[in-house]
C-alpha positions as CSV (number, residue, x, y, z in Angstrom):
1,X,-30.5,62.8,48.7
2,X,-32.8,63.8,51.3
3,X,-30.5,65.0,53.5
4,X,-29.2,67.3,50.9
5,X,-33.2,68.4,50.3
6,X,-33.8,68.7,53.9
7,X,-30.1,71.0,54.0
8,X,-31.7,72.9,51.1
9,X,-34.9,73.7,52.9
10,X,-33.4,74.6,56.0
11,X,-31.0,77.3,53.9
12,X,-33.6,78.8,52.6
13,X,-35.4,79.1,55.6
14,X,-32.7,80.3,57.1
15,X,-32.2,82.6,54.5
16,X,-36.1,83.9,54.1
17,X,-36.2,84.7,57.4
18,X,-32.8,86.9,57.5
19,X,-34.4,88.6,54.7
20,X,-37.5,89.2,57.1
21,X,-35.7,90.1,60.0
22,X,-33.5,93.0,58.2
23,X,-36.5,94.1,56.3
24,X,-38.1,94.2,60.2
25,X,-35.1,96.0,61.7
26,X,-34.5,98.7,59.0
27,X,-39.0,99.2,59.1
28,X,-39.4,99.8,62.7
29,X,-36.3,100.6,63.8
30,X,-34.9,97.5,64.8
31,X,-35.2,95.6,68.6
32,X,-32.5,93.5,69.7
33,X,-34.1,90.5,70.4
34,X,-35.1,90.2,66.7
35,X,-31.0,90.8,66.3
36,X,-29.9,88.4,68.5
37,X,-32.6,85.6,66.6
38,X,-31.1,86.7,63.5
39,X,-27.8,86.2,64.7
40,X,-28.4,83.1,65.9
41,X,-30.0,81.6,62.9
42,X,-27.1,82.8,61.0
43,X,-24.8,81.1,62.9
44,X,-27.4,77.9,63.0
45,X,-27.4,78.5,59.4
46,X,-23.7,78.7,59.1
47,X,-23.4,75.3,61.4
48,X,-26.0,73.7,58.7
49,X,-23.4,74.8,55.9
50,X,-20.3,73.4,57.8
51,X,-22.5,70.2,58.6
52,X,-23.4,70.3,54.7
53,X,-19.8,70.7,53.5
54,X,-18.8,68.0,55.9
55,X,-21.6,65.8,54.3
56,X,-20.3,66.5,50.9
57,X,-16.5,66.2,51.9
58,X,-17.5,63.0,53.3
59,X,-19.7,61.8,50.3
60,X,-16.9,62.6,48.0
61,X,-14.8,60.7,50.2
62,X,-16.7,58.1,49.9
63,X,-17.5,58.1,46.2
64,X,-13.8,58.8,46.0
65,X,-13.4,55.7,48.0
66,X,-15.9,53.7,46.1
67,X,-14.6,55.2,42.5
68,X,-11.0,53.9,43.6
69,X,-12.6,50.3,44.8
70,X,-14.3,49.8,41.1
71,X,-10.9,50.8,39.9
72,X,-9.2,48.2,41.8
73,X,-11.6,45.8,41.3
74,X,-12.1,46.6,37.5
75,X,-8.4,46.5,37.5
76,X,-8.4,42.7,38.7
77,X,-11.5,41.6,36.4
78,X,-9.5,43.0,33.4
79,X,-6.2,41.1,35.1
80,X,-8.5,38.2,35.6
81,X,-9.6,38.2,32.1
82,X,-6.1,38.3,30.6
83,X,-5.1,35.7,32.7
84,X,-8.1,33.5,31.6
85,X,-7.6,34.5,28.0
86,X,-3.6,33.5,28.4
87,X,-4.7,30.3,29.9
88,X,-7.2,29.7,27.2
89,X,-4.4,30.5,24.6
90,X,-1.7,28.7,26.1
91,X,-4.7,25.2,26.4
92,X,-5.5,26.5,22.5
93,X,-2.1,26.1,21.6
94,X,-1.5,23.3,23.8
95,X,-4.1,21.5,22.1
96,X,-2.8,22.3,18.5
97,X,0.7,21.1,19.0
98,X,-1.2,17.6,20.8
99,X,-2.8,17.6,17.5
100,X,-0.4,18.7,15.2
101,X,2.1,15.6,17.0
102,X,-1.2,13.3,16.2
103,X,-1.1,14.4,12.9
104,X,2.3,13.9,12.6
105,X,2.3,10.4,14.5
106,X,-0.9,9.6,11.8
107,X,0.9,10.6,8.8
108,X,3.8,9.0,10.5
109,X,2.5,5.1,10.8
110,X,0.3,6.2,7.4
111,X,3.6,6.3,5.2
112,X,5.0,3.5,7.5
113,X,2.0,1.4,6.8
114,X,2.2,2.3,2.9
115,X,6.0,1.2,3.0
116,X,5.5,-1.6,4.0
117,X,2.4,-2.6,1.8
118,X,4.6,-1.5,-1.0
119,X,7.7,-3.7,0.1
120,X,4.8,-6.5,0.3
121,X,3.1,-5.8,-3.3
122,X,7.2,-5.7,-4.4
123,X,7.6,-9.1,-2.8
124,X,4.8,-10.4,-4.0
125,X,5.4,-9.2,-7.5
126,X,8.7,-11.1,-7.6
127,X,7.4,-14.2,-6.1
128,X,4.9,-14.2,-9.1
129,X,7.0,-12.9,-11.4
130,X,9.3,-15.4,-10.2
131,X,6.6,-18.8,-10.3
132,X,5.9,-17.4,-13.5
133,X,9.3,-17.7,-14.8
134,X,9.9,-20.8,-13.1
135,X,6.3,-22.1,-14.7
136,X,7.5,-21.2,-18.2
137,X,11.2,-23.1,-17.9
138,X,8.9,-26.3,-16.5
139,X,6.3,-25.9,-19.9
140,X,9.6,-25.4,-22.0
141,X,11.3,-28.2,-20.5
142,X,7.8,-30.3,-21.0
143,X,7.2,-29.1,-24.5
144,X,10.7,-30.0,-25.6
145,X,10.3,-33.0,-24.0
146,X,7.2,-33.8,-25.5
147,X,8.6,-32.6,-28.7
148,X,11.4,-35.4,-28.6
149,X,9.7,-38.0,-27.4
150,X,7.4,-36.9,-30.3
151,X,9.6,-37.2,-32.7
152,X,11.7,-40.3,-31.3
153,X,8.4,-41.9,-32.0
154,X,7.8,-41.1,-35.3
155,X,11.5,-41.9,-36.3
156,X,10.8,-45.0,-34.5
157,X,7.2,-45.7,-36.4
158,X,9.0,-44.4,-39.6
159,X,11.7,-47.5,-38.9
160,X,9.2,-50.2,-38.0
161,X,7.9,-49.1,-41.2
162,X,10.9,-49.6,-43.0
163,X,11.4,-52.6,-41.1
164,X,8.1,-54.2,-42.1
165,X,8.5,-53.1,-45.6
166,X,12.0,-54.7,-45.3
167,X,10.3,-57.9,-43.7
168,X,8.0,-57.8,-46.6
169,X,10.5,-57.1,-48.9
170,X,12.4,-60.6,-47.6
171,X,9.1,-62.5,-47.4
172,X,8.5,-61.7,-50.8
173,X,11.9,-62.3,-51.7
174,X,11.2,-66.0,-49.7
175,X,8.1,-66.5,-51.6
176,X,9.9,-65.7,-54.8
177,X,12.3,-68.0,-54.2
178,X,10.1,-70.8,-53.7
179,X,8.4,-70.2,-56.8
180,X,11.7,-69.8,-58.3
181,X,12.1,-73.2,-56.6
182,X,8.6,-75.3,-57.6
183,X,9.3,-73.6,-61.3
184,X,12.4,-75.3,-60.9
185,X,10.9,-78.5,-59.9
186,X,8.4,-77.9,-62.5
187,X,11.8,-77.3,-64.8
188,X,13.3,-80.2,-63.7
189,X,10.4,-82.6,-64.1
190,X,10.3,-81.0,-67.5
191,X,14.0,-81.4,-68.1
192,X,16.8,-83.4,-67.6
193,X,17.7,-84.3,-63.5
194,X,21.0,-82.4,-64.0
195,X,19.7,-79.4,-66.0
196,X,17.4,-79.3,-62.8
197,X,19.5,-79.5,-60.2
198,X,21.6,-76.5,-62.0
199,X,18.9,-74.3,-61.7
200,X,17.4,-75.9,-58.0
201,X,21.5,-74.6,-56.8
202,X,20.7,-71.6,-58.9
203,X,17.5,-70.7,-57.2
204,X,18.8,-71.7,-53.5
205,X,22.0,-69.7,-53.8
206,X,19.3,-66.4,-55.0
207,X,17.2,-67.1,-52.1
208,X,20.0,-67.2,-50.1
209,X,21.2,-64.2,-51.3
210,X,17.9,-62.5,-50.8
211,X,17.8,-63.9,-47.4
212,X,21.4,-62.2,-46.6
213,X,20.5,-59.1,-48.4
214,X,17.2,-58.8,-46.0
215,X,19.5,-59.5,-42.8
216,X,22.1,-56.6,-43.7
217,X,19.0,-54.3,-44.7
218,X,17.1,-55.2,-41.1
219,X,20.6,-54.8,-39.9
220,X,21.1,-51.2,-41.2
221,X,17.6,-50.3,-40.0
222,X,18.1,-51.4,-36.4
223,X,21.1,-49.0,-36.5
224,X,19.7,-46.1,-38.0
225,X,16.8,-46.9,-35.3
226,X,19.5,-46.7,-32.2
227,X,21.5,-43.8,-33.9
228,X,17.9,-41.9,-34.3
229,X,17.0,-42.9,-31.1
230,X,20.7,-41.6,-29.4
231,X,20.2,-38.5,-31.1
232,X,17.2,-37.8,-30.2
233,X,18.0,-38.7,-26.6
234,X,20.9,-36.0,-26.9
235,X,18.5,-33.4,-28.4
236,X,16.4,-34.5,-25.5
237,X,19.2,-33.9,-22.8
238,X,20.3,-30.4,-24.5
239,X,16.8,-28.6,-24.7
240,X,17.0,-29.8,-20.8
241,X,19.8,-27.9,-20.6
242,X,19.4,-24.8,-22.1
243,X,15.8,-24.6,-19.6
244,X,17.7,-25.6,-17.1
245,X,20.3,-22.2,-18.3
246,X,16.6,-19.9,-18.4
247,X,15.5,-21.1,-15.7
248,X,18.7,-19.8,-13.8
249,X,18.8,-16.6,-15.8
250,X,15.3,-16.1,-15.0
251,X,16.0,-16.4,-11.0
252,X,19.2,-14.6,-11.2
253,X,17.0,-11.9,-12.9
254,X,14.7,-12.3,-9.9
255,X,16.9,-12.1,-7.3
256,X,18.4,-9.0,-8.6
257,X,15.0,-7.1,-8.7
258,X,14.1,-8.2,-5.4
259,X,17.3,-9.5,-3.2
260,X,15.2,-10.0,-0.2
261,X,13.0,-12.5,-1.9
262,X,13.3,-16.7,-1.2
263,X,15.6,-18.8,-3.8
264,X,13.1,-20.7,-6.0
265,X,13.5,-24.6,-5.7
266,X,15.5,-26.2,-8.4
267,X,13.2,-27.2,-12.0
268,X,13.2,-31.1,-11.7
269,X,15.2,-32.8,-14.1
């Protein structure tokens, strides 16, 4: 900038004093000495505009040169910047497939894990509904156990009843007898030896009698005793059964739901 002031100056110098010098010439008639200073400022004036055009040809060169440097270089910030921003997509997309595969591989093990807690709740379903069952045929089996040997005893206490009443029935048969007997005694001593002895044979054959009669009822008893007692025992043995038939039904039932699971052990007989 200040050589282009100083240029400017100079041209107008140069150019005041051509004014002055023709103005001088065509006045006084001219001398040429003031011509040849004229001429020579002209041409020093003509040198300063070829220097000047140089100067400008040269700073255009140069801003040329510096316009096409901030090109090239704006050029490869732009390039740079694409290439930074592909990078930054291709790490942005990089990093949503590595999360997108650890989602996956989360929801992955997630449903994994849940399979298998469901396969265990299943399991453990069918072993409980399974001890359950097995429970149940056990309390069956006990309750109709308990229930026969229940009611073995009271056909049992019902026939020593019987048998005690029969026993009573025989004692009192006995004790009937022998006052049959003493009145007989009593009779005879009352009576005639003969007409005494009649009814003494009389009242031995009736206690006899009564004695047999007892026997064959206590007989009868003690076999409606063992034939209550064998039936019961077979009622007994086929109640065992049929829990023994739920129970199985009950496991089969199990080991359909859940083949996988373990065999229940045997209900003890």
């Amino acid at each position: 900038m200040a050589f282009f002031k100083k240029l400017k100056e100079r041209l107008f110098k140069s150019s005041s004093k051509i004014d002055e010098g023709l103005e001088a010439i065509v006045g006084e008639g001219g001398e040429e000495e003031t011509i040849d200073t004229a001429a020579q400022e002209a041409e020093a004036a003509e040198q300063v505009l070829q220097e000047a055009r140089a100067a400008e040809a040269d700073r255009l060169a140069e801003e040329q040169r510096l316009a096409e440097e901030q090109r090239l270089a704006e050029e490869q910030r732009l390039a740079e910047e694409q290439r930074l921003a592909e990078a930054r997509a291709a790490e942005k997309a990089a990093a949503q497939a590595a999360a997108d595969a650890a989602e996956a591989a989360r929801q992955a093990e997630t449903e994994r894990l849940g399979a298998e807690a469901a396969r265990q709740v299943e399991a453990e379903a069918a072993e409980v509904q399974r001890a359950e069952a097995q429970k149940a045929a056990e309390e069956a089996a006990l309750r109709a156990a308990q229930e026969a040997a229940d009611e073995a005893t009271r056909q049992a206490n019902e026939e020593a009843a019987q048998q005690a009443a029969d026993d009573a029935a025989a004692e009192a048969a006995l004790q009937a007898a022998a006052r049959a007997e003493r009145e007989a005694e009593e009779e005879i001593q009352r009576q005639e030896a003969e007409s005494a002895a009649r009814v003494a044979e009389a009242a031995r054959a009736a206690a006899a009698e009564a004695a047999r009669q007892a026997e064959a009822e206590a007989a009868a008893s003690r076999a409606v005793e063992e034939d209550a007692a064998r039936k019961a025992a077979e009622e007994a043995r086929r109640q065992e059964a049929q829990v023994e038939e739920a129970a199985r039904k009950a496991q089969e039932e199990v080991q359909r739901a859940n083949p996988r699971a373990k065999p229940p052990p045997c209900v003890p007989r």
